[in-house]
N, CA and C atoms as an extended XYZ file, in Angstrom:
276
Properties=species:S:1:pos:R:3:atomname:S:1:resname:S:1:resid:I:1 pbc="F F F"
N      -154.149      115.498        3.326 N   UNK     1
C      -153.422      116.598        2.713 CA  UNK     1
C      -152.566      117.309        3.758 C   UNK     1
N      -153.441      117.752        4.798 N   UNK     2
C      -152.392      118.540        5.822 CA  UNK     2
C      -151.236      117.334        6.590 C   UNK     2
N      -151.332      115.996        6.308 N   UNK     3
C      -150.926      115.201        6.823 CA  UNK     3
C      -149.497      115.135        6.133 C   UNK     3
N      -149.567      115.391        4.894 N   UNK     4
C      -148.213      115.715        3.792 CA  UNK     4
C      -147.896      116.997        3.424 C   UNK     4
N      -148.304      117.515        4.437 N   UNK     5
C      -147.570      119.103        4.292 CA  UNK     5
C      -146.572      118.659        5.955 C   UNK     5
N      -146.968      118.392        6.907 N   UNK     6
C      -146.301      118.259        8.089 CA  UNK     6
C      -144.932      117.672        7.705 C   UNK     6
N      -145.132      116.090        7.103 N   UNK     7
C      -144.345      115.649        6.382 CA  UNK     7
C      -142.957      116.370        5.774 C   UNK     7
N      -143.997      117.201        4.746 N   UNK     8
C      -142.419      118.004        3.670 CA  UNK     8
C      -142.014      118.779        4.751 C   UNK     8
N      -142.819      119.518        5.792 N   UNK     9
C      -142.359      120.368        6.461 CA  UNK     9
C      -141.168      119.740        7.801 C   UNK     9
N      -141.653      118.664        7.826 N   UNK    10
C      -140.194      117.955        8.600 CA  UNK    10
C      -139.182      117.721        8.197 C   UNK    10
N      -139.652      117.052        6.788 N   UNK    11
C      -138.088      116.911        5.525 CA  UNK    11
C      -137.471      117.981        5.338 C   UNK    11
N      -138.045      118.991        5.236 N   UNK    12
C      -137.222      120.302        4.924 CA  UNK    12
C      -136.191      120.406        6.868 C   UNK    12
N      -136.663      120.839        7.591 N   UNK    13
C      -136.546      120.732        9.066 CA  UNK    13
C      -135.218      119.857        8.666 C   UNK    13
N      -135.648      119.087        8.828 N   UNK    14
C      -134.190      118.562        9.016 CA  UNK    14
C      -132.920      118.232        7.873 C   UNK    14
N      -133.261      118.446        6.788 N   UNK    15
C      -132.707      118.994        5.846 CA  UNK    15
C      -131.924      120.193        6.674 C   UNK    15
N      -132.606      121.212        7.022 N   UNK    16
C      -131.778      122.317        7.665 CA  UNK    16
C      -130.698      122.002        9.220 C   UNK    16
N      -131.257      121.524        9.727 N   UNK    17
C      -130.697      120.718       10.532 CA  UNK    17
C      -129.043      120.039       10.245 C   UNK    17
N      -129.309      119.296        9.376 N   UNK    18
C      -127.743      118.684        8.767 CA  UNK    18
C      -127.157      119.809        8.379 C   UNK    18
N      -127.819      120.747        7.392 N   UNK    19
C      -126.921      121.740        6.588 CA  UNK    19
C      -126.333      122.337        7.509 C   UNK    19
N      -126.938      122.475        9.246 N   UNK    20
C      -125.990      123.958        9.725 CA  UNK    20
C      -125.401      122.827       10.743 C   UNK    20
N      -125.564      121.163       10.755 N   UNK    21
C      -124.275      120.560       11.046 CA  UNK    21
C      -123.558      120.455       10.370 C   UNK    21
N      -123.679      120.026        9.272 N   UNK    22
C      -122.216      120.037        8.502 CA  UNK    22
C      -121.330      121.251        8.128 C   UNK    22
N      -122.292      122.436        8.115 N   UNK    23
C      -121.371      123.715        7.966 CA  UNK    23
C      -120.363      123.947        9.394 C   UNK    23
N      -121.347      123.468       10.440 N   UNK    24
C      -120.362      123.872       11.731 CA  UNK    24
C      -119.204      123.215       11.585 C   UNK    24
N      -119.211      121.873       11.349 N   UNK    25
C      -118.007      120.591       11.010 CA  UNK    25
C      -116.736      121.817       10.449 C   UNK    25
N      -117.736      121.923        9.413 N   UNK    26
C      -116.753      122.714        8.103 CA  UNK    26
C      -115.979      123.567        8.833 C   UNK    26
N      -116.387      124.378        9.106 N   UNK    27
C      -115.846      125.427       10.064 CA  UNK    27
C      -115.206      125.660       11.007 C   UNK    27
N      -115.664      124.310       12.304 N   UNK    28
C      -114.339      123.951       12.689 CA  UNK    28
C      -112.913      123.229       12.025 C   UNK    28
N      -113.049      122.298       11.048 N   UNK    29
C      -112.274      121.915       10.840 CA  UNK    29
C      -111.383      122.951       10.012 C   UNK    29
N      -111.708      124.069        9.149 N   UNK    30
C      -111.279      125.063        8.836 CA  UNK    30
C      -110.315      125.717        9.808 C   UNK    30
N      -111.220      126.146       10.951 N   UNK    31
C      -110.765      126.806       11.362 CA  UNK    31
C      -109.113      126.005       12.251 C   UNK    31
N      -109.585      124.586       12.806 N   UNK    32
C      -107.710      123.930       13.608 CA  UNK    32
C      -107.042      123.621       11.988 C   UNK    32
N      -107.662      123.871       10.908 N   UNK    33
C      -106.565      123.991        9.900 CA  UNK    33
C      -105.323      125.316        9.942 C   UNK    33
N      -106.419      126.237       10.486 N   UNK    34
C      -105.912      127.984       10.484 CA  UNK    34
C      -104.911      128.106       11.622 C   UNK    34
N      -105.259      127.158       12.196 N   UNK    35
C      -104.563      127.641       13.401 CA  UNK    35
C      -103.291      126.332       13.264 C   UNK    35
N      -103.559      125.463       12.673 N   UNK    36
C      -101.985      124.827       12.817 CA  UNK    36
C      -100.964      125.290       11.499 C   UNK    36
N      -101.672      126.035       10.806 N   UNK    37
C      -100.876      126.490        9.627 CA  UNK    37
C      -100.361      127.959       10.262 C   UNK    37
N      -100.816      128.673       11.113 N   UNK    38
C      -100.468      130.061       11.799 CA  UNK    38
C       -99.111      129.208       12.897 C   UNK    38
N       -99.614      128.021       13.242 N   UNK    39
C       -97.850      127.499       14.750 CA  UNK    39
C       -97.355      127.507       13.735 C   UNK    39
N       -97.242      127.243       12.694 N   UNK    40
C       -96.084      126.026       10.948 CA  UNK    40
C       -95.610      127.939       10.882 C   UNK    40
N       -96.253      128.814       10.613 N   UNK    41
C       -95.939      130.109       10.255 CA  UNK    41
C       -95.200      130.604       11.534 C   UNK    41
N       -95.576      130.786       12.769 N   UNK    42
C       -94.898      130.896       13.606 CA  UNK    42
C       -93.467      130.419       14.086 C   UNK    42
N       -93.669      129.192       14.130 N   UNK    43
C       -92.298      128.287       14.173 CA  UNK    43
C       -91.267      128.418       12.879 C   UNK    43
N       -91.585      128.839       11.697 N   UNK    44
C       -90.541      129.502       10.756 CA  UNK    44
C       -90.332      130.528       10.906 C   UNK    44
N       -91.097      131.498       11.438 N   UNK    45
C       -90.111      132.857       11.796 CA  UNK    45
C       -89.518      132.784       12.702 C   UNK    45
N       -89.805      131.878       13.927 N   UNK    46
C       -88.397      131.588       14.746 CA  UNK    46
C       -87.290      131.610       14.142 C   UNK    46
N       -87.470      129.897       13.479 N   UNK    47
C       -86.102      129.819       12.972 CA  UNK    47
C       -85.771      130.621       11.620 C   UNK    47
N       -86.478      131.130       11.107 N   UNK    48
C       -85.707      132.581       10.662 CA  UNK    48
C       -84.786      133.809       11.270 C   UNK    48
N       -85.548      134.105       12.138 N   UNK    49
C       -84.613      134.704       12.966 CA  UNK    49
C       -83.354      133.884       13.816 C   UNK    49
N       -83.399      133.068       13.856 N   UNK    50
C       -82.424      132.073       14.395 CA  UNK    50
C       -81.335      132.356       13.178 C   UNK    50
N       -81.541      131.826       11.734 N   UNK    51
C       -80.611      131.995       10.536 CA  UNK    51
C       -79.880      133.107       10.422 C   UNK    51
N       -80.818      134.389       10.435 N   UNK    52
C       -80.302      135.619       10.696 CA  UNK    52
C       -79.256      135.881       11.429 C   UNK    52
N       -79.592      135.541       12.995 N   UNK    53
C       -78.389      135.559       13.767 CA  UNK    53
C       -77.065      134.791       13.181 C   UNK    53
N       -77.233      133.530       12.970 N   UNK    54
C       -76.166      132.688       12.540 CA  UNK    54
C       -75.424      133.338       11.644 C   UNK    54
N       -75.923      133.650       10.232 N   UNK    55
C       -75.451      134.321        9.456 CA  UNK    55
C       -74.810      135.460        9.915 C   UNK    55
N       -75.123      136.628       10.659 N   UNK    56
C       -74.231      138.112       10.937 CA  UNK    56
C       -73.438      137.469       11.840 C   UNK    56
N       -73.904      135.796       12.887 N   UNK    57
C       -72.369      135.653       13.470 CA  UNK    57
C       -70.817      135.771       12.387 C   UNK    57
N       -71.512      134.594       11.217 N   UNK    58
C       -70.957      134.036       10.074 CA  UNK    58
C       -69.844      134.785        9.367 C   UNK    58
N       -70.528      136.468        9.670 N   UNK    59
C       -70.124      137.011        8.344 CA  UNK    59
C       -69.431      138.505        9.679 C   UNK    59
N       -69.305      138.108       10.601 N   UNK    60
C       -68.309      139.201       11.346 CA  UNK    60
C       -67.150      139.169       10.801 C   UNK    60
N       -66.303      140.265       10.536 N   UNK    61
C       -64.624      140.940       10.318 CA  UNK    61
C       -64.011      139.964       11.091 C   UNK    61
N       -64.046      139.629       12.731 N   UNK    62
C       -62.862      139.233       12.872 CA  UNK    62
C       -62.691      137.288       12.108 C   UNK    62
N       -64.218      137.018       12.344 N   UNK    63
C       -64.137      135.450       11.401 CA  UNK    63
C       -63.431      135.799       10.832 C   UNK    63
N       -63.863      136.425        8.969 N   UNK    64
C       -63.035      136.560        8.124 CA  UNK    64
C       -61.903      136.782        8.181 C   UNK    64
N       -61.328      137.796        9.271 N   UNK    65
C       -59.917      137.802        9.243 CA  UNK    65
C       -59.004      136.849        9.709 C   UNK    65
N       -59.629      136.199       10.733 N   UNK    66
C       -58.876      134.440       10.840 CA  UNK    66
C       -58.669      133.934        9.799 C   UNK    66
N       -59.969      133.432        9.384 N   UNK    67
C       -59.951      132.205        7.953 CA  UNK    67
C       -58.658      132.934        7.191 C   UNK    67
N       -58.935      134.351        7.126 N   UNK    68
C       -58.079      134.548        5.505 CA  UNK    68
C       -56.407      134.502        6.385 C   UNK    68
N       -55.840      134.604        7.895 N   UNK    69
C       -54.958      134.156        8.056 CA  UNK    69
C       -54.774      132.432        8.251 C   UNK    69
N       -55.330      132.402        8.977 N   UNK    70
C       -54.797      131.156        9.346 CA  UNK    70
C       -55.588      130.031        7.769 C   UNK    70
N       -56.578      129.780        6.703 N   UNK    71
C       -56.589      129.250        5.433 CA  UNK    71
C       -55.599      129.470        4.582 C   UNK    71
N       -55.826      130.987        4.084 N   UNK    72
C       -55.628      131.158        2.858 CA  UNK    72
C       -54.145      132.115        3.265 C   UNK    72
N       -53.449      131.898        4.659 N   UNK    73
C       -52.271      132.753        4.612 CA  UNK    73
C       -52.039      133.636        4.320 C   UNK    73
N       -52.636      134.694        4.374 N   UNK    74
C       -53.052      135.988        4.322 CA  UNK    74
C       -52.465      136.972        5.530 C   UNK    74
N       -52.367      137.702        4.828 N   UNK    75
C       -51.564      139.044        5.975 CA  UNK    75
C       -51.557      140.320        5.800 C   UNK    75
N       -51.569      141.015        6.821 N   UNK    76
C       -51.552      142.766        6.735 CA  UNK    76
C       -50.065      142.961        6.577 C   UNK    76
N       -49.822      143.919        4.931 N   UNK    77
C       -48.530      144.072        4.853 CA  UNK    77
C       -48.074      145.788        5.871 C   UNK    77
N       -46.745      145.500        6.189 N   UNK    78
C       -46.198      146.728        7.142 CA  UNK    78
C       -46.337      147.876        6.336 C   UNK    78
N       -46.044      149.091        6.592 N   UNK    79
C       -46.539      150.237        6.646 CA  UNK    79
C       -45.435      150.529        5.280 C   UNK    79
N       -44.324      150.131        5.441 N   UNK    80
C       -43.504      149.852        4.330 CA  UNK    80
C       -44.134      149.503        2.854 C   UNK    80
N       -45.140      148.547        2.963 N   UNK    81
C       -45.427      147.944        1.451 CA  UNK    81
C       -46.758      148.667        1.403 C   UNK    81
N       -47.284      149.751        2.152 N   UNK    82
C       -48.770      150.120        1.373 CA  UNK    82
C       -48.093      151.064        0.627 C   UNK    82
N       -49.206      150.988       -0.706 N   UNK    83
C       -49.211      151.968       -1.416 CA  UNK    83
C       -50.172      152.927       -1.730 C   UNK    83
N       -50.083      154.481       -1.661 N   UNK    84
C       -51.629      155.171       -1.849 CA  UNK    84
C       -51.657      155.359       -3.100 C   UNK    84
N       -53.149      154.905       -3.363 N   UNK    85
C       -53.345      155.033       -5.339 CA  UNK    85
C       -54.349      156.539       -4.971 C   UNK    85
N       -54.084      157.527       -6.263 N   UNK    86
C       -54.589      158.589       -6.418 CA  UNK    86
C       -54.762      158.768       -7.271 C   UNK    86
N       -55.574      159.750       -7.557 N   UNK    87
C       -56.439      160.041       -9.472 CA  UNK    87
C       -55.588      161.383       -9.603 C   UNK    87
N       -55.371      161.090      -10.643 N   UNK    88
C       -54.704      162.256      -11.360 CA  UNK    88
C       -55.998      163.362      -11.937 C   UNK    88
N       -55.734      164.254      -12.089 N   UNK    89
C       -57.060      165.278      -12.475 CA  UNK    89
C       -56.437      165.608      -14.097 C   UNK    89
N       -57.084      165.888      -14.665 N   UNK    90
C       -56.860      166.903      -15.991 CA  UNK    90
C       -56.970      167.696      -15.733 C   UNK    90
N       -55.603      168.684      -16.442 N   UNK    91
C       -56.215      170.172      -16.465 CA  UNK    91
C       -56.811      171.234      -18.052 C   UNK    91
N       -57.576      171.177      -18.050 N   UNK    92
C       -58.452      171.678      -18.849 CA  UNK    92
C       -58.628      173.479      -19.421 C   UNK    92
């Protein structure tokens, strides 16, 4: 009798044994999951901020004011052809 209690009491034993190996497994492998998904997160906000820059290069006044001369032939008319638009008021 005490000979099959030692027994279950080893089966259990190492029963526990595996469980808190395989949880460690778990856990590491969890965890170089966490951490290569945090570089993947890292390395896109680089190049986010990289886009950013590109873009406010992209979208500076004097670009645009090239393209729209030298594309689309575009020009600042002389002081001659502006015209000032103004609101008329009601008088009431």
């Amino acid at each position: 009798m005490m000979h099959l209690l030692h027994v279950f009491l080893l089966i259990v034993c190492l029963m526990c044994a595996l469980g808190v190996v395989t949880s460690q497994h778990k856990a590491r492998t969890l965890f170089q999951a966490l951490e290569s998904e945090l570089e993947h997160a890292r390395h896109l906000e680089a190049e986010f901020g990289k886009l950013q820059l590109e873009l406010s290069t992209w979208a500076t006044s004097p670009r645009i004011e090239k393209i729209a001369r030298e594309k689309l032939k575009m020009y600042t008319p002389g002081p001659a052809r502006i015209r000032m638009a103004t609101q008329r008021t009601n008088p009431q």
